[in-house]
LUMMIBA-805273 format. One record per residue (C-alpha): residue number from 1; residue in three letters; x, y, z. Coordinates in nm, 4 decimals, always signed. Layout:
// LUMMIBA-805273
k|r|xx|yy|zz
NUM|ALA|X|Y|Z .
...
// end
This chain:
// LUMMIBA-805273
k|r|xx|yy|zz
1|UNK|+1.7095|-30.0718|-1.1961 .
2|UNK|+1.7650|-29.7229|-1.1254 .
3|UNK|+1.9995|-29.6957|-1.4654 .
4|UNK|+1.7743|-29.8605|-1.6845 .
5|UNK|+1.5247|-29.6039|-1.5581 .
6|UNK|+1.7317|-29.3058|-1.6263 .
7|UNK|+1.8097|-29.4660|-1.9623 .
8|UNK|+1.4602|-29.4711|-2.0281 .
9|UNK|+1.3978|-29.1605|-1.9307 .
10|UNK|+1.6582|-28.9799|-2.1308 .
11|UNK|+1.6073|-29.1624|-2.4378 .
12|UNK|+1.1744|-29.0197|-2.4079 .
13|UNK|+1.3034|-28.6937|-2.3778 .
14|UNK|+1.6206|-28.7305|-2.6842 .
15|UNK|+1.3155|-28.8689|-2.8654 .
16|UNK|+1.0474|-28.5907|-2.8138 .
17|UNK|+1.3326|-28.3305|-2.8972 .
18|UNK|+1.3775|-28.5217|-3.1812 .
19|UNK|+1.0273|-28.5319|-3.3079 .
20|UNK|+0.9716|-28.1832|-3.2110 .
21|UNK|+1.2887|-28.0491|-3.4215 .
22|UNK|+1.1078|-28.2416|-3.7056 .
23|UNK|+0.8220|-28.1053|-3.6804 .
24|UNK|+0.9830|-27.7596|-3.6748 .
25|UNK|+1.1965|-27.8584|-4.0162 .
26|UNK|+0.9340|-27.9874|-4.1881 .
27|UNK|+0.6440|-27.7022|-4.1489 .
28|UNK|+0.8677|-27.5070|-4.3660 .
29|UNK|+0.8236|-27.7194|-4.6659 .
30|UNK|+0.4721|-27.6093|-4.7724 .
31|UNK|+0.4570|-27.8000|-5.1641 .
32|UNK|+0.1932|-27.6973|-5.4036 .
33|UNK|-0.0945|-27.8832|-5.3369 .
34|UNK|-0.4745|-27.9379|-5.5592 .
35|UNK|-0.7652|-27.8892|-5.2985 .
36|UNK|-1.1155|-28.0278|-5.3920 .
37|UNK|-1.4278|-27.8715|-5.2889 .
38|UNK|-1.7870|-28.0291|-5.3822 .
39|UNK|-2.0622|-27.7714|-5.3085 .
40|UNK|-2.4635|-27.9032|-5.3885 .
41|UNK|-2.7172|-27.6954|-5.4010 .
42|UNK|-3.0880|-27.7259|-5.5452 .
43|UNK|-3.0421|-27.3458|-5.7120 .
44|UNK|-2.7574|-27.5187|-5.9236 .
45|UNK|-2.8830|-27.5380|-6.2324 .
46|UNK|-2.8831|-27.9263|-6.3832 .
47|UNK|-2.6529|-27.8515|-6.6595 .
48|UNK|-2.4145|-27.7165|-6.4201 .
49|UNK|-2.4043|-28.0527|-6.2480 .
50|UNK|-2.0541|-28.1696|-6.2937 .
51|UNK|-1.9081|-27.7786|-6.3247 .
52|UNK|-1.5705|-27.7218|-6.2272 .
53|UNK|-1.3906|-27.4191|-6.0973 .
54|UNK|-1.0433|-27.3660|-6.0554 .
55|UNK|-0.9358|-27.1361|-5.8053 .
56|UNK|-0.6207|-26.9278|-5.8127 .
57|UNK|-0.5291|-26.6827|-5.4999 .
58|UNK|-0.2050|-26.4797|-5.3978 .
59|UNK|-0.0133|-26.5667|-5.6823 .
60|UNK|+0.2440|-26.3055|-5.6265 .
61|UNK|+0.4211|-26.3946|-5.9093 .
62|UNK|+0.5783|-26.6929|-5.7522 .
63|UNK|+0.7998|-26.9546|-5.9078 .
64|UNK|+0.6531|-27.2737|-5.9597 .
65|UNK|+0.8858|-27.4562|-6.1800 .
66|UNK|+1.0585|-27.3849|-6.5089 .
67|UNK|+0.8559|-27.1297|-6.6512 .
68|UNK|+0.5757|-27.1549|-6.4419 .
69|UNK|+0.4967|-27.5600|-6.5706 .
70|UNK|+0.4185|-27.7556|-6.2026 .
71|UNK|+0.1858|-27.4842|-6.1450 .
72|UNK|+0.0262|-27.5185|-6.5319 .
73|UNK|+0.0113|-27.8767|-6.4931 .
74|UNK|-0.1486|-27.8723|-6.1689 .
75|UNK|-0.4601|-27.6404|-6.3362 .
76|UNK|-0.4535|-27.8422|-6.5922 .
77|UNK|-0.5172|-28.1635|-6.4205 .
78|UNK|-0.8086|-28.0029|-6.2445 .
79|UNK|-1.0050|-28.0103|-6.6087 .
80|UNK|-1.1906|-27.6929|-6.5366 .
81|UNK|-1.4566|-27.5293|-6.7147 .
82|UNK|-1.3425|-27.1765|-6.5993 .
83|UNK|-1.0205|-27.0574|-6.4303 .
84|UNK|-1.0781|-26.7664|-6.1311 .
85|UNK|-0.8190|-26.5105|-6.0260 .
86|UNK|-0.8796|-26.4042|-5.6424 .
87|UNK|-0.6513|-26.1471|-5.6086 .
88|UNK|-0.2780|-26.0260|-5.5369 .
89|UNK|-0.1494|-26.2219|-5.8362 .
90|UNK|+0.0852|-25.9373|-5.8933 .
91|UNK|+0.3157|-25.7514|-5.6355 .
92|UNK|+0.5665|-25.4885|-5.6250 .
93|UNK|+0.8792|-25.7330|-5.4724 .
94|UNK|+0.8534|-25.9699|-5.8141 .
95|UNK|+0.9176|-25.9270|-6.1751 .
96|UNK|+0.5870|-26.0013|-6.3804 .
97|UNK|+0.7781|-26.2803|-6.5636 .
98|UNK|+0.6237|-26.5182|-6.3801 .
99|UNK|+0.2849|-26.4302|-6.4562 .
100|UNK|+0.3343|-26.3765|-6.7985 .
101|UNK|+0.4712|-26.7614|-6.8259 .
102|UNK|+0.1635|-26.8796|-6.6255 .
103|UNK|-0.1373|-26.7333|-6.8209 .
104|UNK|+0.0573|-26.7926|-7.1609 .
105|UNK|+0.0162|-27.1330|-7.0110 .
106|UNK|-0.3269|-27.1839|-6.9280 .
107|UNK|-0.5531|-26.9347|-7.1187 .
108|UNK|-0.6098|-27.2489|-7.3436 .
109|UNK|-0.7376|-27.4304|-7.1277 .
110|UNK|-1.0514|-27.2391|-7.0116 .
111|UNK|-1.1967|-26.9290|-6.9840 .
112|UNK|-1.0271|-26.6918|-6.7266 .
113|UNK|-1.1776|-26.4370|-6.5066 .
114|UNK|-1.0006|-26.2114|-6.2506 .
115|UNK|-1.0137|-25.9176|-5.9659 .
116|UNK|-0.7588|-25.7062|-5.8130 .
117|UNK|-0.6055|-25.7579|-5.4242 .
118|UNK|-0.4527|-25.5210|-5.2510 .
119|UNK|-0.1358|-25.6107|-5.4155 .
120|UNK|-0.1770|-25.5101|-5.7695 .
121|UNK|-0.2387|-25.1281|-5.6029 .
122|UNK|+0.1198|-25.1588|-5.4499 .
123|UNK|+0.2494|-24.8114|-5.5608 .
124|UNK|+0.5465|-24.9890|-5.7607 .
125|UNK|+0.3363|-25.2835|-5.8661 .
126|UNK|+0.3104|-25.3329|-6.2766 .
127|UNK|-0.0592|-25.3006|-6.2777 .
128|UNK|-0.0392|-25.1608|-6.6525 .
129|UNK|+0.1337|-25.4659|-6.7732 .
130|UNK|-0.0650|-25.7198|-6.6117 .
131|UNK|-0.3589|-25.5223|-6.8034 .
132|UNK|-0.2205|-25.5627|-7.0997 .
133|UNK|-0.1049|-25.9629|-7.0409 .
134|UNK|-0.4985|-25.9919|-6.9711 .
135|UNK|-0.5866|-25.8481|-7.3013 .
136|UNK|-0.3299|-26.0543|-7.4622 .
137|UNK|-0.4642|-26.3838|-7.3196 .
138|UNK|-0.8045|-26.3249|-7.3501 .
139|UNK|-0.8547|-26.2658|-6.9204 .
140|UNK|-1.1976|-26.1180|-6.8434 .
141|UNK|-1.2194|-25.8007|-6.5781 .
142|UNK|-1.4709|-25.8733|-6.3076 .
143|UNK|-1.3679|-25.6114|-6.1108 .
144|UNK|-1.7084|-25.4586|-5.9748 .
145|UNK|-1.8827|-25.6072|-6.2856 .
146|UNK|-2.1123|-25.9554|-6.3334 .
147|UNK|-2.0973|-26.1732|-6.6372 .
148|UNK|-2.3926|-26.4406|-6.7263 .
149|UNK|-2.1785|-26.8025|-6.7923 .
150|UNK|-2.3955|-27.0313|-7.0132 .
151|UNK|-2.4380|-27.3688|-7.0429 .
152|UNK|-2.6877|-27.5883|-7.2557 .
153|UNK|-2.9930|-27.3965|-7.2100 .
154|UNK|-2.9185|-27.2985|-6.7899 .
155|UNK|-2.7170|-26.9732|-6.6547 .
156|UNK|-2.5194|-26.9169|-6.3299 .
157|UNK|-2.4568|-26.5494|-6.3032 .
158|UNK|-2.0404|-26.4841|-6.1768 .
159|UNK|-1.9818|-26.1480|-5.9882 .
160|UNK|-1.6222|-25.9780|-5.8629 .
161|UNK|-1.5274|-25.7300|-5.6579 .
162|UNK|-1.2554|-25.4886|-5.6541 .
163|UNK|-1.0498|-25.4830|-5.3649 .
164|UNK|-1.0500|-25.0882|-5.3299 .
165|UNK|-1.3688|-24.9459|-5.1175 .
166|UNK|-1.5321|-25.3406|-5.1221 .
167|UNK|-1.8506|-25.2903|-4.9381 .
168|UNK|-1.8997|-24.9492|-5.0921 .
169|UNK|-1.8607|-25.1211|-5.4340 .
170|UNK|-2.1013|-25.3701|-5.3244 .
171|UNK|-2.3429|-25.1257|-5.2259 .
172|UNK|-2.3387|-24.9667|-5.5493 .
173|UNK|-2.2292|-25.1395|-5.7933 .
174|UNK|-2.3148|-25.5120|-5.7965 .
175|UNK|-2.6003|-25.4793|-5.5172 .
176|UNK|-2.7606|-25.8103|-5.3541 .
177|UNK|-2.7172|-26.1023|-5.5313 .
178|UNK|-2.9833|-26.1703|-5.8327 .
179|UNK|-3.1793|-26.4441|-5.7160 .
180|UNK|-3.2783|-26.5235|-6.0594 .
181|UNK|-2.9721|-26.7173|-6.0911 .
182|UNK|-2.6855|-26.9197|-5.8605 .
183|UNK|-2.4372|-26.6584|-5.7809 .
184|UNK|-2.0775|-26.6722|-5.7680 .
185|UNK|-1.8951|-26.3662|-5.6159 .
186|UNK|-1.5135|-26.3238|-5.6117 .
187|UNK|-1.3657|-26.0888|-5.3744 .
188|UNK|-0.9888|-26.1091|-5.2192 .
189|UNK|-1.0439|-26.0560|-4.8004 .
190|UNK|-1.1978|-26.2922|-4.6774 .
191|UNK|-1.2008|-26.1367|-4.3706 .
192|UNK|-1.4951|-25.9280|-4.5295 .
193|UNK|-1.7485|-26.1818|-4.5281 .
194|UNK|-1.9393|-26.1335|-4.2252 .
195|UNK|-1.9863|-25.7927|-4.4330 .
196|UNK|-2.0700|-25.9614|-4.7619 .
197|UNK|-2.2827|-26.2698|-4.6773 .
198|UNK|-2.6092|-26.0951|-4.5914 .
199|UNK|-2.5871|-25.9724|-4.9866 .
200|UNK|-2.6905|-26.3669|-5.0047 .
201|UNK|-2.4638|-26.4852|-5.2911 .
202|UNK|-2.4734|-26.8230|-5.3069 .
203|UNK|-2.1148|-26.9556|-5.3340 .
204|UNK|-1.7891|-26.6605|-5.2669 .
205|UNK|-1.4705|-26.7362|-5.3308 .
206|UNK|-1.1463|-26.5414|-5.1899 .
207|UNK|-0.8130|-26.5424|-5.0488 .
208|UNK|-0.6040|-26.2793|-4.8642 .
209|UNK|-0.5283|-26.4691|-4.5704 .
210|UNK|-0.2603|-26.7052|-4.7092 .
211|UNK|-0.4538|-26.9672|-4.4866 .
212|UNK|-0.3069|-26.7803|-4.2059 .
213|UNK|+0.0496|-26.8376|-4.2883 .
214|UNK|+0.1827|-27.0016|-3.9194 .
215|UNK|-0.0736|-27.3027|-3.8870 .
216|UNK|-0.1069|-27.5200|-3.5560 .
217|UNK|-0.2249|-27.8468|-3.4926 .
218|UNK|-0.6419|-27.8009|-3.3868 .
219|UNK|-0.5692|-27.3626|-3.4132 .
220|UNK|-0.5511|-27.3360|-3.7643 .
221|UNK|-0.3748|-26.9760|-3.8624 .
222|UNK|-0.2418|-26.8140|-3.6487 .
223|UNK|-0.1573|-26.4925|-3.7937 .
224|UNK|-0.3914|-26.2663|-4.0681 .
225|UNK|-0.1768|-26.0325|-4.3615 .
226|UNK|-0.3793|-25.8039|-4.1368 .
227|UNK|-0.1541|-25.8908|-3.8337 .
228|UNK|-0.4498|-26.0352|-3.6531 .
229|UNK|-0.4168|-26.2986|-3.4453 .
230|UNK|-0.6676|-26.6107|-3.5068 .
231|UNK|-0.7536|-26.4864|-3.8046 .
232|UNK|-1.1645|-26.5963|-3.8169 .
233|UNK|-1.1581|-26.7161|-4.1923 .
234|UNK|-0.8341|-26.8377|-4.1998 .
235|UNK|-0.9044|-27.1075|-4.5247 .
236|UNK|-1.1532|-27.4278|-4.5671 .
237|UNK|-1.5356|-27.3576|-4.6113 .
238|UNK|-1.7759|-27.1454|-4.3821 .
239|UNK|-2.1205|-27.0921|-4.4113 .
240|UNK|-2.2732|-26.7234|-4.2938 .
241|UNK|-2.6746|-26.7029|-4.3615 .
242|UNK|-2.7194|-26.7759|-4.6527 .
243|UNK|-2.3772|-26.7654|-4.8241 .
244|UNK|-2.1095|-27.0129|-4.8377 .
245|UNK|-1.7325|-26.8850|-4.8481 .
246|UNK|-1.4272|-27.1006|-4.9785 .
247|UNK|-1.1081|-26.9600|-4.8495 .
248|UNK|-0.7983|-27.0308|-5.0385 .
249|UNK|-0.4697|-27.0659|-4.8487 .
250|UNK|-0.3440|-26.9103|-5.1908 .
251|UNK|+0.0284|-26.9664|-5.3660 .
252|UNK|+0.2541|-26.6531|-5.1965 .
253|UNK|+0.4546|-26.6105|-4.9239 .
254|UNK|+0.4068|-26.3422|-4.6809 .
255|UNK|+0.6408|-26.1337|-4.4688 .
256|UNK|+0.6449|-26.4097|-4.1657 .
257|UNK|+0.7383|-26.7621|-4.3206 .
258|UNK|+0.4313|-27.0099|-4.4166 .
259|UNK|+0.4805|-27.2730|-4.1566 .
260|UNK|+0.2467|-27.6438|-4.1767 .
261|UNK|+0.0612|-27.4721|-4.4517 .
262|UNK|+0.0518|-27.5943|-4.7814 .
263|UNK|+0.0688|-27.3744|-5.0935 .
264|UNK|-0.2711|-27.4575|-5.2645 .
265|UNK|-0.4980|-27.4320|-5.6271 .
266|UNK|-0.8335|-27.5148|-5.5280 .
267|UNK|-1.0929|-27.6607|-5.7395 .
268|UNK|-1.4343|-27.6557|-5.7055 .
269|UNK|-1.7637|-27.8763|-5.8432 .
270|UNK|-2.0485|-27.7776|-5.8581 .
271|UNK|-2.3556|-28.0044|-5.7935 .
272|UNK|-2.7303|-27.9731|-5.8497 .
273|UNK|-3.0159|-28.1531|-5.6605 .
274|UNK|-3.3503|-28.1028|-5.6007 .
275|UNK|-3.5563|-27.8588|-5.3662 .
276|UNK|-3.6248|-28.0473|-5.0742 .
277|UNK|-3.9887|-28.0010|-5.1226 .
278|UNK|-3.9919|-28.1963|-5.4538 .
279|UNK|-3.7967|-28.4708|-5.3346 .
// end
């Protein structure tokens, strides 16, 4: 009895070694992944019912496939109606190539806005280049600028930020949100938005955080690009006031290895319903 109890015994613990190991092995393989948001809101106007919103973050001119084509395919089976740029898709560690292959690929498919990270003012980063690969491709600057997107006879109004001096650029150059129209703001920390949701834009999307790269089961991210622990807007969706925040765990890698946390283009519909007061 006492050896089939000591078998026992050893086999639970050759068994939780071995389901810990994998566990270990397999939070290293983060794929690309397509992560749906739905966000409803009565100040969404009814032709925007239905809009979609594709998300890129911390590209850092990563390789996804030949030539950039899982990553193209995966934007392109989102079927959006605009394609956002949320930062740090450039570097100064990776050739532009990359880049270059990706927007050749998708600037037919929609329209395609973008701001800078903190990456693109990497002191070796090709900054210039990317410039002129947005002209190229027809990629709209929102950097500290607003642009009125049209649809049937409804606006929403979409707003960016430039990483560099945010909340001063806030301040004075885009200002609280125009509540003549739904507001979309794109900024790249999202550890900012304590700072940025009492400017009351509706819906802000960013990145930074890489989801915060070393994930745990019921933690989240562990670990900011800021080197802070528990990072408070690691990725998913957070409301503050009156703004609502989608975090991107974004496409890059980051000096510590992403571990349980998938690489990730996020999409985003928009819904409109009525005020509750005329329903």
């Amino acid at each position: 009895m006492k050896y089939k109890n000591l078998l026992t015994r050893k086999f639970i613990v050759l068994l939780c070694l071995g389901l810990f190991f994998f566990y270990i092995i397999i939070g290293f393989y983060n794929p690309l992944t397509v992560t749906e948001y739905s966000y409803t809101s009565s100040k969404v106007p009814a032709a925007f019912d239905g809009y979609r919103i594709t998300q890129i973050s911390d590209f850092h001119c990563r390789d996804f496939g030949t030539e950039e084509s899982d990553l193209i395919q995966a934007i392109r089976d989102t079927h959006p109606d605009i394609i956002v740029f949320t930062g740090d898709s450039i570097d100064d560690e990776h050739p532009i190539d990359n880049y270059a292959h990706l927007l050749e690929g998708i600037h037919d498919i929609a329209p395609i806005y973008y701001i800078n990270g903190n990456h693109e003012y990497d002191k070796l980063a090709p900054l210039s280049e990317s410039l002129a690969l947005h002209e190229k491709y027809g990629v709209t600057d929102l950097n500290d600028n607003s642009i009125i997107l049209t649809r049937e006879n409804d606006s929403i109004l979409l707003s960016g930020l430039d990483f560099r001096k945010t909340m001063q650029n806030l301040r004075n150059d885009i200002a609280y949100a125009n509540t003549s129209y739904f507001n979309i703001l794109l900024y790249h920390g999202t550890d900012k938005f304590d700072g940025i949701a009492p400017y009351n834009y509706d819906l802000v999307l960013s990145g930074h955080t890489h989801g915060g790269i070393v994930c745990l089961p019921f933690i989240g991210g562990i670990i900011s690009n800021e080197k802070e622990l528990f990072p408070k807007f690691d990725s998913g969706i957070y409301t503050v006031g009156y703004s609502t925040m989608i975090s991107s765990r974004g496409l890059g890698d980051a000096a510590v290895p992403r571990f349980h946390n998938p690489r990730e283009v996020v999409c985003i519909t928009l819904h409109s319903s009525k005020p509750e007061s005329d329903s």
